[in-house]
C-alpha positions in Angstrom: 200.1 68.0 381.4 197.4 66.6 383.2 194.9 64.0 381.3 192.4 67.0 381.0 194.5 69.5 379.9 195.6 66.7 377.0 192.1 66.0 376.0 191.5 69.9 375.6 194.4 70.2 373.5 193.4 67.1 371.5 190.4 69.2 371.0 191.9 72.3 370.1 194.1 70.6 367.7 191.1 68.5 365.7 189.1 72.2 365.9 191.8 74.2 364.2 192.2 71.5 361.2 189.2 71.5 360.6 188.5 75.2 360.7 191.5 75.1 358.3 189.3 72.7 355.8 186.2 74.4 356.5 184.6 71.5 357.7 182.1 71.5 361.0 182.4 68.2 363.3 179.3 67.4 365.3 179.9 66.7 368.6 180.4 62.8 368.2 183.0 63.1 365.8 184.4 65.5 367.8 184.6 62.9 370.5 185.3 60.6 368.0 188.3 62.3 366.6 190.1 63.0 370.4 188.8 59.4 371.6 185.7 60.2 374.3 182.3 58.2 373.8 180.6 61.0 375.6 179.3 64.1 373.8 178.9 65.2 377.3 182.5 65.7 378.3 182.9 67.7 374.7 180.5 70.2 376.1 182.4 71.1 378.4 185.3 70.9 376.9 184.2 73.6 374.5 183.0 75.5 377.3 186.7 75.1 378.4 188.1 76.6 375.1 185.5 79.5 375.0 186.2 80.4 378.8 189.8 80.6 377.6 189.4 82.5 374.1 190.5 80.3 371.7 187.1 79.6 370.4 183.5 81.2 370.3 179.6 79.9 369.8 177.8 81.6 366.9 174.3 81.2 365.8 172.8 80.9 369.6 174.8 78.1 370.7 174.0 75.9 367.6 175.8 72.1 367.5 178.2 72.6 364.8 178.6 76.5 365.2 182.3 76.8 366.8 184.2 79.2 365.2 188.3 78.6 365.9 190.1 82.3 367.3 193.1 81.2 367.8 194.4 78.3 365.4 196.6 76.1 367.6 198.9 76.2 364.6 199.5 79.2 363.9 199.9 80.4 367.8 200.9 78.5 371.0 198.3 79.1 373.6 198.7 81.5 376.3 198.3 79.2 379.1 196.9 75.4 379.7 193.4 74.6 381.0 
């Protein structure tokens, strides 16, 4: 797995619990959470997840409106980044 494809999956991961909690990272603790500094590289990141369907944008794009599709533990993905 190549370092990008880990940091996506990091990514997924973090999303899934907290879609599980309810809770709504911004995009520092998200970059917090899978070890980035830049809030940059968790754009596209998302952008990564959103081209592959495991997550979507609601509310026009807002920071802090990702909503999880497919939990990465409830459902392995279908391929890798």
């Amino acid at each position: 797995m190549t370092p990008d494809q880990q940091r996506l999956r990091r990514l997924w991961a973090y999303l899934s619990e907290c879609w599980q909690t309810e809770s709504h990272p911004t995009y520092r603790e998200m970059a917090q959470a899978i070890g980035l500094k830049s809030t940059g590289a968790i754009s596209g990141l998302l952008n990564d997840l959103v081209a592959l369907g495991y997550i979507a944008h609601r509310e026009h794009r807002k920071e802090r409106a990702v909503q999880v599709l497919i939990p990465l533990l409830t459902q392995k993905p279908k391929e890798e980044a």
